[in-house]
Structure formats: C-alpha cells, structure tokens
N, C-alpha and C positions, 0 to 999 in steps of 0.2 A: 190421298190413298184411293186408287181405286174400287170403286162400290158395286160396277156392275158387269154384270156373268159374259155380256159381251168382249169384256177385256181382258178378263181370265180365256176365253175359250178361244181366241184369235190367238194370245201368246201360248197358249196350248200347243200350237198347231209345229211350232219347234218340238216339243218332245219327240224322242226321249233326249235330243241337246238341250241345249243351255236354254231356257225359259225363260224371258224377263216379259216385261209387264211395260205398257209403254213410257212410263218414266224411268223404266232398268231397275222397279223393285221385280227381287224374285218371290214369289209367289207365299213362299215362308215366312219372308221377311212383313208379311201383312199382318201375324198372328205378334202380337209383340206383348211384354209384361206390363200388365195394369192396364191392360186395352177399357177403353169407358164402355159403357153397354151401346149408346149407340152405335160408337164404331164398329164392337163386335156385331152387331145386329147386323147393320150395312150389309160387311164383309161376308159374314157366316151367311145370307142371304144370297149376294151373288155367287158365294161357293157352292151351295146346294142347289141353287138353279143351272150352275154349271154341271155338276157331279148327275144331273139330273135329263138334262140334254143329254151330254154323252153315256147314258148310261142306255138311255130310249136310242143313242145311233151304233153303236155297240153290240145291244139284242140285235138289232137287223142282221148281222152277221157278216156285212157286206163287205167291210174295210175295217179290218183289226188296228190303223193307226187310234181309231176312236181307246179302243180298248185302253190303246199303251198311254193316253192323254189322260184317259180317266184313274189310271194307275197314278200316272206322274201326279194329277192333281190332290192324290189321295195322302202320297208322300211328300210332299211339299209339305200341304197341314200338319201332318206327321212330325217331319223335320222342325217348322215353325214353332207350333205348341210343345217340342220336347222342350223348351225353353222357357217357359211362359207359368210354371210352378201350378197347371194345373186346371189355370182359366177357358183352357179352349179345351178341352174333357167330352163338354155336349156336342159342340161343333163337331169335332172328332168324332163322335158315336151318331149321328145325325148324317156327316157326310156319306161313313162307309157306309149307312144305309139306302142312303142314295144310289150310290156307287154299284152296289152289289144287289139293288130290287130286281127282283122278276115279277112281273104279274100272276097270281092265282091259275090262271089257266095258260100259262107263257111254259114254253121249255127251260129247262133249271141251267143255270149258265155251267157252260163245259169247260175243258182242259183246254182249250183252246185261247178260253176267255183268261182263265186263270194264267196262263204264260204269257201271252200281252202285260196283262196288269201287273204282273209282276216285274216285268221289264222296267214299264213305267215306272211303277214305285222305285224301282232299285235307283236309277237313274236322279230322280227326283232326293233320292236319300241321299246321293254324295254331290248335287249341284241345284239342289230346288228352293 
C-alpha cells in the first residue's frame, strides 16, 4: 500500500478521470476496515501532505486543475471511509483541513475555488 504523498499526488494528476495509484489501488480503496494504526498513520500522513501541497498550488490561483485534484482527493477519503464503520473520522476531519486552510493574512478562497473542488469531489464520489 502506498505511503507516500508523492504517489497520491502523481495519480492525481488524472482527475477528475479515473485515478489509480501505481499498483491500480484507487485511492479509497487505501482507507479499509480495521486498518492497524500504523497503516493508518502512514496513509493519513501521506494524505495530508498531499491535501497540503495542493492546497499551497491551488491558493496560487494559477491552474484550477490543482483545485479539482484536491477535491478528488478529498472525495476519494470520503468514499473510502464511508465504509470503514468510523475509523478514519480524524483523518477526514484533518484532511478537509488541509484541503480548505488559508493563511491568517491570505485571501479567503472564492467561488471559483469552491467549483473546481466540487468537481473533483463529485467525480471522486462515483469512481475514486
């Protein structure tokens, strides 16, 4: 199972298509029931260092594909953990923190931000 943020944010780079992961796990398929704490650890680590990169390429404002990756990766977790009776809860509340930071003195993310990521998420919700 993949552990780091390198391998999530390369199979990213397909969103909002079909996402796999270089062994053809999709990205949900990593949150599974009775996951051990380390694994979760791993995981939940390279997730938020992902959610955490594209959330800093994103603010830039440059290239809204970042936006719709950081959606997708948000619903993928989403997708994954609805299964999962509960275990990945923090992880989930941790990512979209990630996902959605601005900085103290940063501009507050716009409509603009919010339709990318929604894209993403959606996409991610019927194939992630």
């Amino acid at each position: 199972m993949p552990g780091r943020s390198a391998a999530y944010l390369e199979a990213l780079r397909a969103a909002p298509g079909e996402v796999r992961l270089p062994d053809g796990t999709p990205i949900s398929g990593c949150l599974v029931e009775e996951q051990g704490p380390g694994a979760l650890a791993t995981v939940g680590r390279a997730l938020i260092e992902s959610a955490t990169a594209l959330n800093h390429e994103a603010r830039r404002g440059e290239d809204r594909r970042a936006t719709v990756r950081l959606g997708y990766l948000v619903g993928a977790v989403d997708a994954g953990a609805s299964t999962t009776g509960g275990i990945h809860r923090d992880l989930q509340l941790r990512l979209n923190s990630a996902a959605r930071f601005t900085p103290a003195d940063g501009r507050p993310l716009g409509a603009e931000f919010e339709r990318a990521f929604g894209e993403g998420y959606a996409a991610a919700k019927t194939g992630g």
